[in-house]
C-alpha positions in Angstrom: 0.0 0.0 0.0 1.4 3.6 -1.1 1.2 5.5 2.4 2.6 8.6 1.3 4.0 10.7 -1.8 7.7 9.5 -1.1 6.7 6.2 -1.2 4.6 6.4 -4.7 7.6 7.7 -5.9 9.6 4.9 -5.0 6.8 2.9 -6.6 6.8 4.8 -9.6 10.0 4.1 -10.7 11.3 7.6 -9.3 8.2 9.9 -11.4 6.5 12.3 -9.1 3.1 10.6 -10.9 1.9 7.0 -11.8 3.0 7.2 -15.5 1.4 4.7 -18.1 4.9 3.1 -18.8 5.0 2.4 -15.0 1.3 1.2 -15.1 1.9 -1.1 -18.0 5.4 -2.7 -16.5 3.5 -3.8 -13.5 0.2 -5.0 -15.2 2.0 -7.2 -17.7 5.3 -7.4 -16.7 7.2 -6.2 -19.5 6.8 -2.9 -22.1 4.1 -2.9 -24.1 3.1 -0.2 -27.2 0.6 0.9 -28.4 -0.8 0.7 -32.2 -3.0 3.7 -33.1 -6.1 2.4 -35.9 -8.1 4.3 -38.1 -11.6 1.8 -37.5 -13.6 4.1 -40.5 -15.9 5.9 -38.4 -16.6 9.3 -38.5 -18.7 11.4 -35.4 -22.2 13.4 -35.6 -19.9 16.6 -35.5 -18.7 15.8 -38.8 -21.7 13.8 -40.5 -24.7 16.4 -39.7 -25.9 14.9 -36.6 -24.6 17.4 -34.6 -22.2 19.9 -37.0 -20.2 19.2 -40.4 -16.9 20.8 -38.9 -15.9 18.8 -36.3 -14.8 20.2 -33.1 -13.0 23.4 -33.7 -9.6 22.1 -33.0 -10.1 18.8 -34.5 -7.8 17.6 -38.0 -9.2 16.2 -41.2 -8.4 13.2 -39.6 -10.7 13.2 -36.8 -7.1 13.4 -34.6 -5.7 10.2 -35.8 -3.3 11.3 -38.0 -0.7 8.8 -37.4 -3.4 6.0 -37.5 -3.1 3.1 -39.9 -6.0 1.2 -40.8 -5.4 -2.3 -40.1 -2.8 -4.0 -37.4 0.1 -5.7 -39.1 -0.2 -8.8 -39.5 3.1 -9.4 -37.8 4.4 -7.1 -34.9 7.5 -9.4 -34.3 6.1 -11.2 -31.1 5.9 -7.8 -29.4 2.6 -6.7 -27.3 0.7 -4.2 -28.1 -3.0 -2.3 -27.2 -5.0 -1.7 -30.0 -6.0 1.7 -29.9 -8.9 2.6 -31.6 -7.9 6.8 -32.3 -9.6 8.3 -35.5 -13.2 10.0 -34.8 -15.9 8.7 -32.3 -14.9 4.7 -32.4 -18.4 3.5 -30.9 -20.2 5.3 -33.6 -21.8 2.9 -35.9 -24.1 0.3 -35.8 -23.0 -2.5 -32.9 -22.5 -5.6 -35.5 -19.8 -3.5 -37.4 -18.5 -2.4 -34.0 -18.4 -5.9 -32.9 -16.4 -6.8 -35.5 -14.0 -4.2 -35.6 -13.4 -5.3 -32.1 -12.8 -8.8 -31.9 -10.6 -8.3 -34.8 -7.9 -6.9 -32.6 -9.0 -7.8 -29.6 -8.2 -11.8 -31.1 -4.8 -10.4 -32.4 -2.3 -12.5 -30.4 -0.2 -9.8 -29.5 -3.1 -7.4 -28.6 -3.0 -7.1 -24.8 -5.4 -4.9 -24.1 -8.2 -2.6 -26.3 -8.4 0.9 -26.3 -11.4 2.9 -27.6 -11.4 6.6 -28.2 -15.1 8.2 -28.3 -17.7 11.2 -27.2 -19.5 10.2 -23.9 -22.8 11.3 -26.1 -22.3 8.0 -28.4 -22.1 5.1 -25.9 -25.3 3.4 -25.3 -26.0 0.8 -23.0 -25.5 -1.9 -26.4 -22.3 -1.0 -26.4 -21.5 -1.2 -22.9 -22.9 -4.4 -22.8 -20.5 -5.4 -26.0 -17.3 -4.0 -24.0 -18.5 -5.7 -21.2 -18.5 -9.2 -23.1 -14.7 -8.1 -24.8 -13.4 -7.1 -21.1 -13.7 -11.1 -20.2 -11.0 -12.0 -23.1 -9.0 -8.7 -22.8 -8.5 -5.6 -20.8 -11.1 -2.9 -22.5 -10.5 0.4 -21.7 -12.8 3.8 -22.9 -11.0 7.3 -23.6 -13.4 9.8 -23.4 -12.8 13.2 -25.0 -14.1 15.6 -22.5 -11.4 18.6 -23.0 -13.1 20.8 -20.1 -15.7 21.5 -17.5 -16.6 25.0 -18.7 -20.0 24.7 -20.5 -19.2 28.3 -22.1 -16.1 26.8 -23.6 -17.4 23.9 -24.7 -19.7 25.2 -26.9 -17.1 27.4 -28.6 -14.8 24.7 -29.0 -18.4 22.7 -30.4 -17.9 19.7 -28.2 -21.8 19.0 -28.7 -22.9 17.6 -25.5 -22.8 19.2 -21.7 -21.3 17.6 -18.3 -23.9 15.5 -17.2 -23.6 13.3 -20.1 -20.2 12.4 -19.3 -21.0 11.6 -15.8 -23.2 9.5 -17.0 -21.2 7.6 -18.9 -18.4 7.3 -16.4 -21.2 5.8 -13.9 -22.4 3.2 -16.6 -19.2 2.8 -17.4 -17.6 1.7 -14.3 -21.0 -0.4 -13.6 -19.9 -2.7 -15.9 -16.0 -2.5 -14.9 -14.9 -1.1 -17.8 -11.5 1.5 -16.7 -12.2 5.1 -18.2 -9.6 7.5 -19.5 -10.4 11.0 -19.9 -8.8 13.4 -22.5 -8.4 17.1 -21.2 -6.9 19.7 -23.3 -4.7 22.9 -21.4 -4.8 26.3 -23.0 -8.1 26.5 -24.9 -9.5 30.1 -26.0 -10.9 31.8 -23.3 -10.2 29.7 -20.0 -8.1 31.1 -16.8 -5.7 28.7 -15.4 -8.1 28.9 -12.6 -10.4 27.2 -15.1 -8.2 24.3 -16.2 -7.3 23.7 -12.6 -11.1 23.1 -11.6 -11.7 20.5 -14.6 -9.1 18.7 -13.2 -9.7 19.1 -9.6 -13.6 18.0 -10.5 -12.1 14.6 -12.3 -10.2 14.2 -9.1 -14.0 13.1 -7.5 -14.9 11.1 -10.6 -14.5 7.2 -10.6 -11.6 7.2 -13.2 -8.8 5.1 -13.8 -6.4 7.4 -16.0 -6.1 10.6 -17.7 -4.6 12.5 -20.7 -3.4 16.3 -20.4 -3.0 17.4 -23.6 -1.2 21.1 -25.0 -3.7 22.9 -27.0 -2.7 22.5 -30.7 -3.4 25.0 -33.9 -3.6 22.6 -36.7 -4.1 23.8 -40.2 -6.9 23.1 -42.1 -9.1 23.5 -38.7 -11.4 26.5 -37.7 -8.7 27.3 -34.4 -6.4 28.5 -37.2 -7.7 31.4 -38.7 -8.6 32.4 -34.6 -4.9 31.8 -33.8 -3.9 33.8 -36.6 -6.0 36.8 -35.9 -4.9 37.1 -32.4 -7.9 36.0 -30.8 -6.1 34.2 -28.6 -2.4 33.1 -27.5 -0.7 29.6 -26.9 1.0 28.4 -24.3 4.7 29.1 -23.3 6.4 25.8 -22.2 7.2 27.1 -18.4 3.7 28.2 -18.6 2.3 24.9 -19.6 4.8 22.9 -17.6 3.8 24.8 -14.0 0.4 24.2 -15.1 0.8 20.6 -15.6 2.5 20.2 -12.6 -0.2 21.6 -10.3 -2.9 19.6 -12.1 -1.6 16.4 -11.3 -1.3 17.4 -8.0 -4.7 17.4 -7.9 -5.4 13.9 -8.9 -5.2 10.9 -6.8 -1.8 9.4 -7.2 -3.3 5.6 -8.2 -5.1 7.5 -11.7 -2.7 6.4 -14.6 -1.4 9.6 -16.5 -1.3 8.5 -20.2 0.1 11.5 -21.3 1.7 14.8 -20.2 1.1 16.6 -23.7 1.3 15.2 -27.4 2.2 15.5 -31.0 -0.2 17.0 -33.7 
């Protein structure tokens, strides 16, 4: 049992947090990586449902740009999570989704399955489905909440408010399913104060691991012409990294921090 920060350090493999590479070392022993997929789905902000544009700082790509589209067929014995990236990967009907999943779920070297989605599009059928994959494999859900703020998240078009993720954490963890939430640091419009109280409210919220993520301008999305007008600034890295540091202070040291920031 960790009894205090000292000894999670020690536990940790000398990080001040409980970083996925640590996680994954004691879970199954030895490294594991992790394969991103394109599954071919798209999300109701880009087919109508909700919006055409995506969210505002979302890529062509639905943020899986380094996604491929199948798993290779050999990964040279080494394990791997299948990591279901591109768009909202529980949006489709659930026999296609079924299928998708076993695919890689059966891969031998898959160890686990990782699905990236909008609380909004996870019914109870697929919860059930995860539910049935979590007896063969680990199953985990990443859901792309960003922020707390309502008035933020309707500029950044997330499309759904708060208690819908709540929601889905709870139904979620009801069927034993571990959750990973996606924040972003440094959208248009929020105080530090701001970014601090998203994470302090996940801090109370039944989750297994987190991903803080640098606000990126990509080209090609509607944050770029903003960016380029001025409307708002980035962050400076001793900005971002202060920032990062007293959010996952917040958090309870067993939540798994997937990542600290990211690539576009």
């Amino acid at each position: 049992m960790i009894t205090s920060h000292q000894d999670a350090i020690k536990h940790w493999n000398g990080k001040p947090y409980h970083s996925l590479n640590t996680y994954l070392l004691e879970t199954f022993g030895h490294k594991v990586r992790k394969i991103a997929l394109d599954g071919g789905f798209t999300c109701p902000n880009r087919d109508g449902t909700l919006g055409t544009r995506g969210c505002i700082f979302c890529s062509e790509e639905g943020s899986g740009d380094f996604a491929v589209e199948r798993l290779p067929e050999v990964t040279d014995g080494q394990p791997v999570i299948a990591y279901f990236q591109s768009f909202t990967n529980t949006y489709g009907p659930i026999d296609r989704l079924e299928s998708c999943y076993r695919m890689a779920i059966e891969h031998p070297d898959v160890v686990a399955l990782s699905i990236a989605t909008r609380p909004d599009c996870v019914s109870d059928a697929v919860i059930k489905l995860l539910k049935q994959l979590n007896q063969i494999k680990p199953v985990w859900v990443e859901l792309g909440l960003q922020t707390i703020h309502e008035n933020t998240a309707r500029f950044i078009r997330r499309g759904y408010p708060l208690d819908v993720f709540t929601d889905t954490v709870k139904r979620l963890r009801e069927a034993d399913i571990d959750v990973i939430v996606h924040t972003i640091l440094g959208l248009p419009g929020e105080t530090e104060e701001d970014m601090i109280e998203t994470h302090r409210f996940l801090a109370t919220q039944p989750i297994q691991g987190i991903k803080l993520q640098l606000l990126h301008v990509l080209k090609g999305t509607d944050l770029d012409p903003l960016y380029r007008s001025g409307v708002f600034r980035t962050m400076e890295l001793d900005e971002y990294l202060s920032l990062v540091g007293d959010c996952l202070k917040l958090l309870p040291p067993e939540i798994v921090i997937h990542r600290v920031s990211g690539d576009g």
